[in-house]
C-alpha positions as CSV (number, residue, x, y, z in Angstrom):
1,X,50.2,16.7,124.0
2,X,53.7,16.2,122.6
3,X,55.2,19.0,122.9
4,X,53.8,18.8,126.7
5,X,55.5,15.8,127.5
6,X,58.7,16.7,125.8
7,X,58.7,19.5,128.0
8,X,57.9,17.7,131.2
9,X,60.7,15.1,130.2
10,X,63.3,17.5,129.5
11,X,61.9,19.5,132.6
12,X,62.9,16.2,134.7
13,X,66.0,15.6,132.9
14,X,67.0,19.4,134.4
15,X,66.4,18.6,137.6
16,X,68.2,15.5,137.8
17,X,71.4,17.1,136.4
18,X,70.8,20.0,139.4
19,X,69.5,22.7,138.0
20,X,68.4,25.1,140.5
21,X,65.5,26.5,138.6
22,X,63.7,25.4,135.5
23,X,62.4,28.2,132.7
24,X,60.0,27.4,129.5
25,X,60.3,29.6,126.7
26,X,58.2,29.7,123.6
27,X,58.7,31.9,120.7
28,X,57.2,31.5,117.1
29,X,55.4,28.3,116.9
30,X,53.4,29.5,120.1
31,X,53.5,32.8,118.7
32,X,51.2,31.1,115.8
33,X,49.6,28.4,117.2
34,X,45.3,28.3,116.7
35,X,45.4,27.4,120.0
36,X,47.7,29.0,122.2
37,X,45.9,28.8,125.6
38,X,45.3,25.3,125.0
39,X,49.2,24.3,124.4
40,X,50.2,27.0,127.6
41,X,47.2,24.7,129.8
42,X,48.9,21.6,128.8
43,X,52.3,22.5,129.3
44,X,51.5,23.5,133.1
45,X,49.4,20.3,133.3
46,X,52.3,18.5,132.0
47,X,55.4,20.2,133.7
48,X,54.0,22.5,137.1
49,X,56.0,24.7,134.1
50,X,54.4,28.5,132.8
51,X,55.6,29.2,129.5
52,X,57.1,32.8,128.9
53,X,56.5,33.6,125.2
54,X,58.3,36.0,123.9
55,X,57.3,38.6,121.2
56,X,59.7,38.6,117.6
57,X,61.7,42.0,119.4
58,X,62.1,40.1,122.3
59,X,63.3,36.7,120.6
60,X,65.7,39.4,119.0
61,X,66.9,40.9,121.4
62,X,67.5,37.9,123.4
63,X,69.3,36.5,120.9
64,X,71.5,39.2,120.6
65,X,71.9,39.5,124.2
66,X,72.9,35.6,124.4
67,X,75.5,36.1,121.4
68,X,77.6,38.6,122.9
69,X,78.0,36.6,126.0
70,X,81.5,35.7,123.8
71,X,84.3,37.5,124.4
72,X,84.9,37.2,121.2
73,X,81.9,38.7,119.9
74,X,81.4,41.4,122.4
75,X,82.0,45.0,121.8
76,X,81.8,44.5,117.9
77,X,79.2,45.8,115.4
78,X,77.1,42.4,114.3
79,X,74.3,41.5,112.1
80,X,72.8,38.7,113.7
81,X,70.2,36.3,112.1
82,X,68.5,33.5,113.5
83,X,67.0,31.8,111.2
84,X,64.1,29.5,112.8
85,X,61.4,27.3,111.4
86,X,58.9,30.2,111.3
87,X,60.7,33.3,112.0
88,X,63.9,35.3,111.5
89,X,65.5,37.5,113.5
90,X,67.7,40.6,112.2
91,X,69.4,42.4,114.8
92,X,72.2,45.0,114.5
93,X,74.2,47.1,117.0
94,X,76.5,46.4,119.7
95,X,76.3,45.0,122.9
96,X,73.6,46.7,123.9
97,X,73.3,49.3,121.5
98,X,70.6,47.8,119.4
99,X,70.4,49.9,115.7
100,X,68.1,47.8,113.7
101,X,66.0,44.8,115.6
102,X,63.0,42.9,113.6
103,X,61.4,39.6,113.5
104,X,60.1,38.2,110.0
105,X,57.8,35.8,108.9
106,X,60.5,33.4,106.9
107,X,61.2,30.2,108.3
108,X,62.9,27.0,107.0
109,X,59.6,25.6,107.8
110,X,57.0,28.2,106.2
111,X,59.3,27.3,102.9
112,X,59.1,24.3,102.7
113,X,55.6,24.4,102.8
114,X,55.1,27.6,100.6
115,X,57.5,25.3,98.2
116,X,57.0,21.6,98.8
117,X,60.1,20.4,97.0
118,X,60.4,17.5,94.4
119,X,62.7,14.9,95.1
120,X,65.0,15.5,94.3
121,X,65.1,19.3,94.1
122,X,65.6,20.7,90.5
123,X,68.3,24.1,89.6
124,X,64.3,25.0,88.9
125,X,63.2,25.3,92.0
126,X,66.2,26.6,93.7
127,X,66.5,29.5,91.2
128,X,62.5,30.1,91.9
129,X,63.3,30.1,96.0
130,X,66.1,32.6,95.3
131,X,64.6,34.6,93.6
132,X,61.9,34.6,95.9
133,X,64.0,35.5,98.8
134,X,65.8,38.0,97.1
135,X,62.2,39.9,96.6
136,X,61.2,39.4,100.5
137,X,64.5,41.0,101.5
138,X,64.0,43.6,99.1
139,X,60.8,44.3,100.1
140,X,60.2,43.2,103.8
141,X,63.9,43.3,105.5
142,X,65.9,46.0,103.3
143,X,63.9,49.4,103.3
144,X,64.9,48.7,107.3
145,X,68.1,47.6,107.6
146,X,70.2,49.4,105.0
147,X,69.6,52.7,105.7
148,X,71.6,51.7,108.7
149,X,73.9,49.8,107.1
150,X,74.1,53.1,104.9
151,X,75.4,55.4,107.6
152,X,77.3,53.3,110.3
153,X,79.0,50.8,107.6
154,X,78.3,47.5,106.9
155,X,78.6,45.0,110.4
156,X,82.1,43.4,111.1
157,X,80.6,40.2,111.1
158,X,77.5,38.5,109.8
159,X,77.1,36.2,112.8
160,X,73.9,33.0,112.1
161,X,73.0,31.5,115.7
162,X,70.8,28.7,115.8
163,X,70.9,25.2,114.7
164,X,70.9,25.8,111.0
165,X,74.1,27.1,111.4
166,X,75.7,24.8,113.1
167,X,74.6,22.1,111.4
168,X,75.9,23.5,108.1
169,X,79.4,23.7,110.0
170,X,79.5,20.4,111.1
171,X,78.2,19.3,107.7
172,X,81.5,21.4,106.4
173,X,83.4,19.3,108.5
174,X,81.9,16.1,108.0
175,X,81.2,15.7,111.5
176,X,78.5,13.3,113.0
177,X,79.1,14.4,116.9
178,X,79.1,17.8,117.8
179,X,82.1,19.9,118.4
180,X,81.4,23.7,120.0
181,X,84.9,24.9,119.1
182,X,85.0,23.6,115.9
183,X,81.4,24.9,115.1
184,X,82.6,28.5,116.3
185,X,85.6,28.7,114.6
186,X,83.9,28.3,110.8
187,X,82.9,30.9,108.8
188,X,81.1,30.3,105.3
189,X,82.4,32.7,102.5
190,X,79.5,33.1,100.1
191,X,80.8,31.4,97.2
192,X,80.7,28.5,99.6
193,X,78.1,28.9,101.0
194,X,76.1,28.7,97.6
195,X,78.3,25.5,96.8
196,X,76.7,23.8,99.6
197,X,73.5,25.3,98.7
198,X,73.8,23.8,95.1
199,X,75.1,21.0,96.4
200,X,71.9,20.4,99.1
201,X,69.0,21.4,96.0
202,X,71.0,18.7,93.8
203,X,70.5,15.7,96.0
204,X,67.5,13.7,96.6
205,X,65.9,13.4,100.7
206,X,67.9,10.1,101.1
207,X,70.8,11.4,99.8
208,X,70.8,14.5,102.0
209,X,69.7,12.4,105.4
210,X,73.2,10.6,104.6
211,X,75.3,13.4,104.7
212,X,77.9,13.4,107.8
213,X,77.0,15.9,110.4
214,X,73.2,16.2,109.0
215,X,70.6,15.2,111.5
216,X,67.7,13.1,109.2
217,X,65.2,14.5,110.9
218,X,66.4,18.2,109.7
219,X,67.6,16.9,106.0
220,X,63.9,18.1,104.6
221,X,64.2,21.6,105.7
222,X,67.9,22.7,106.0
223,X,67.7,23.2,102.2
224,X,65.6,26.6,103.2
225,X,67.3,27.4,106.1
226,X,70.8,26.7,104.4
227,X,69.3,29.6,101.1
228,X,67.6,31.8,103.3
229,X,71.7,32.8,105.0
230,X,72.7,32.8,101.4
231,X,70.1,35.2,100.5
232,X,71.0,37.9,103.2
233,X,74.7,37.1,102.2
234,X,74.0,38.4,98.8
235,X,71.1,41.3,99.5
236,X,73.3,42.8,101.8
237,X,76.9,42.1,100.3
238,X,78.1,40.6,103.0
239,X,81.4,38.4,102.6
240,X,80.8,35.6,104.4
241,X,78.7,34.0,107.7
242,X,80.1,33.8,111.3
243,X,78.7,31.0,113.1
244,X,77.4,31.2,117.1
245,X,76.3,28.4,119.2
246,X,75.0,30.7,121.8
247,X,71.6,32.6,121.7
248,X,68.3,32.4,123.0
249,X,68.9,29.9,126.0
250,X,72.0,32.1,126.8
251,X,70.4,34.9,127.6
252,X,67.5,33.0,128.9
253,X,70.1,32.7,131.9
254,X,70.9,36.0,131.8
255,X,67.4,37.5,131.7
256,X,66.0,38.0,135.1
């Protein structure tokens, strides 16, 4: 019934600003949900709205497709990874020359419930989640992905979309409001990357909810998101993380 309303709220909210047409689109939660039919029912209820949800390929692609709207991102080779609260998306190629395109079962989310943390976190528990994401991407994302990576050369850019990623930037910054160029124009070099990583798993919940450019609401899981980026970073030997604002509701527009 939430999720409904929010929906028919920021359905409203469209129109009032003069948006020509309004779209719904679902992707892992509804992908999971016990009750699928039911949320879809309520949403139409709710809205007048018919959720599209899309497939793990799809979200990929889309968010690929969303992405290189930049000029500055299109026509290079990128690894993109969106990295959701139940999902995340791999996708290499470029433009649309798609090499290697998969959705995962690893969420910020499903870790945090796999790996309720203490408060706060101990070096224990961190070392335990890394090395449990370094055996996933072994197992799960590698025997995949770096055979392609093998032939064609690593990517020119690790690109994260999504709000993890900018969060961490502004976070970087020490930003409360958010800033598009300013989230675009950071990268995260690994070795900084696992600072803030340290940093995050050191601190307890109030600690981390007081951290400039942190969302409170988000200061719970963005210690998984923030390790699972760190984990491809270091599976793949990549140097360092590109951050996009674009994605999914990007190419939402573009999609017919």
């Amino acid at each position: 019934a939430a999720t409904a309303a929010a929906v028919s709220r920021f359905a409203a909210e469209a129109r009032e600003h003069g948006a020509g047409s309004v779209r719904v689109v679902a992707t892992s939660a509804a992908r999971d949900a016990l009750n699928p039919e039911d949320l879809l029912r309520a949403i139409r209820d709710a809205s007048g709205l018919t959720t599209e949800v899309l497939t793990g390929d799809s979200e990929a692609e889309w968010g690929f497709r969303g992405v290189t709207s930049d000029p500055d991102l299109a026509g290079r080779r990128l690894l993109l990874l969106d990295v959701g609260g139940g999902s995340t998306e791999f996708t290499l190629g470029r433009d649309a020359a798609c090499e290697f395109r998969q959705s995962f079962e690893l969420g910020s989310v499903r870790l945090h419930e796999r790996f309720p943390p203490s408060d706060p976190p101990g070096a224990a528990e961190l070392s335990g989640v890394r090395a449990w994401l370094a055996d996933f991407l072994a197992r799960e994302v590698a025997p995949g992905l770096q055979p392609r990576l093998a032939v064609n050369g690593p990517p020119e850019r690790l690109v994260g979309v999504g709000g993890t990623t900018a969060i961490l930037a502004m976070m970087h910054h020490g930003r409360e409001g958010f800033d598009r160029d300013l989230v675009e124009a950071t990268t995260f070099p690994v070795g900084v990357l696992s600072g803030v990583v340290e940093r995050l798993w050191s601190l307890p919940l109030a600690g981390r909810r007081r951290w400039p450019g942190l969302p409170p609401e988000r200061a719970d899981v963005i210690l998984f998101g923030a390790a699972i980026y760190e984990a491809v970073l270091r599976e793949f030997d990549l140097p360092e993380l590109s951050v996009s604002t674009r994605g999914l509701r990007y190419a939402a527009l573009l999609e017919p």
